[in-house]
N, C-alpha and C positions, 0 to 999 in steps of 0.2 A: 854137834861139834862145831866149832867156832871154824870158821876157814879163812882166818888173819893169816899171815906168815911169821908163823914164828922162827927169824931165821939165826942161823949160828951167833952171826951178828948182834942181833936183838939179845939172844940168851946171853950173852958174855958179857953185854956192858948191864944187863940184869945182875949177875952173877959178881963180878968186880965189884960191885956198891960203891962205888969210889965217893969217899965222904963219908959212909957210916960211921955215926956215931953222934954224939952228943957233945957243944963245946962247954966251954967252961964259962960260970958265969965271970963277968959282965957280958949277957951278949942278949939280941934281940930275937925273940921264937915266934914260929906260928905254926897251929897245930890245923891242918885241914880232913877233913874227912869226904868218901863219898857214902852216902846212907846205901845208895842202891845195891852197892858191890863190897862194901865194907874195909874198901879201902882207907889205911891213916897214914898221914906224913907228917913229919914234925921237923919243921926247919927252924937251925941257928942260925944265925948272922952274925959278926961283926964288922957294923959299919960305923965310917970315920967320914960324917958329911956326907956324900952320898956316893963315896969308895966303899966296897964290899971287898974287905979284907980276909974274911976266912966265912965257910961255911961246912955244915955238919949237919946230917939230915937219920932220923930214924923214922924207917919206910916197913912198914907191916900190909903191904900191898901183892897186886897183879903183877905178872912180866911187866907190864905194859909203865905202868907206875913207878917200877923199881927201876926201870931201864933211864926213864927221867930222871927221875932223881941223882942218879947215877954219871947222867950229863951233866948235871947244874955241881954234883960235887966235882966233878972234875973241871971244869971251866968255869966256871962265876966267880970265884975268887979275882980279883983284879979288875975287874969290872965295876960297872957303874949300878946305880938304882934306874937309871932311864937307861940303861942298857937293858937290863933285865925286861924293863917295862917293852924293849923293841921286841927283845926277844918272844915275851909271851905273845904281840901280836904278829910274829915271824910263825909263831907256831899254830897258831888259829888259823891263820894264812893256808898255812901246809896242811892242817887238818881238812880246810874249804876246797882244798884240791889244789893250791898254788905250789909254786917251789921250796923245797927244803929250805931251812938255816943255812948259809955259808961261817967260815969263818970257823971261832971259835967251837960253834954251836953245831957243828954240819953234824954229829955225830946223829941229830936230831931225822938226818935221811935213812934210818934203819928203820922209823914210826912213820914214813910218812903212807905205808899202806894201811893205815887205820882210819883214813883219809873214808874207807869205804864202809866204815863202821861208825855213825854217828854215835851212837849207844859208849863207844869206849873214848871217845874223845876225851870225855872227862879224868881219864885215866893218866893221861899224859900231859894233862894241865896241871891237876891237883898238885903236883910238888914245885910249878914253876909260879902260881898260885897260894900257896904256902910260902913261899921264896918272897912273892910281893908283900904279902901282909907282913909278913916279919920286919921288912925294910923299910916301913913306914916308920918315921919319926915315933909316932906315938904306939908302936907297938911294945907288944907285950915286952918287959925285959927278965932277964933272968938272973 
């Protein structure tokens, strides 16, 4: 048995999905997976220059995966492409044992006891991760 905290917290912005769902095309996707645990994310975008206007994500994942994804639908909309980029390294940060995200993103201090689990790290990247390839210029479009 796994001894992460999964705490009320954690379960509810799991729960919420805020952003489930699929947008409409025209818009930029990327599909990540982790082999090890069988996690998939599938994030839309649409950006405008390197404005991320809307986002939509289908998450067939862990708490742990879903709870991300679930931040990034809820706050990445308005933001930047090099925002996102700070972000992901806000949260490798927090994983290595640094301080949570402020700001937008804090919601991101509910994960940061994963911090003691290298093995799940990837769980909580995989959709901020998904999120950067999609906003690549040359990503996939839809």
């Amino acid at each position: 048995m796994s001894d992460l905290p999964y705490t009320i917290d954690l379960l509810r912005l799991a729960a919420e999905a805020h952003g489930a769902g699929r947008l409409e095309p025209p818009c930029r996707s990327h599909t990540e997976s982790n082999p090890v645990c069988g996690d998939r994310t599938t994030l839309d975008l649409v950006v405008t220059g390197d404005h991320i206007d809307a986002i939509a994500h289908d998450t067939h994942a862990c708490v742990l995966t879903q709870a991300s994804a679930s931040i990034l639908g809820q706050a990445l909309a308005g933001h930047t492409t090099a925002e996102l980029a700070q972000l992901r390294e806000a949260v490798a940060a927090m994983l290595g044992g640094g301080p949570a995200p402020e700001g937008a993103f804090a919601a991101y201090r509910h994960l940061a006891e994963v911090a003691r689990h290298p093995a799940r790290h990837r769980c909580v990247l995989l959709p901020i991760d998904a999120a950067l390839k999609a906003a690549e210029p040359t990503g996939q479009r839809s």
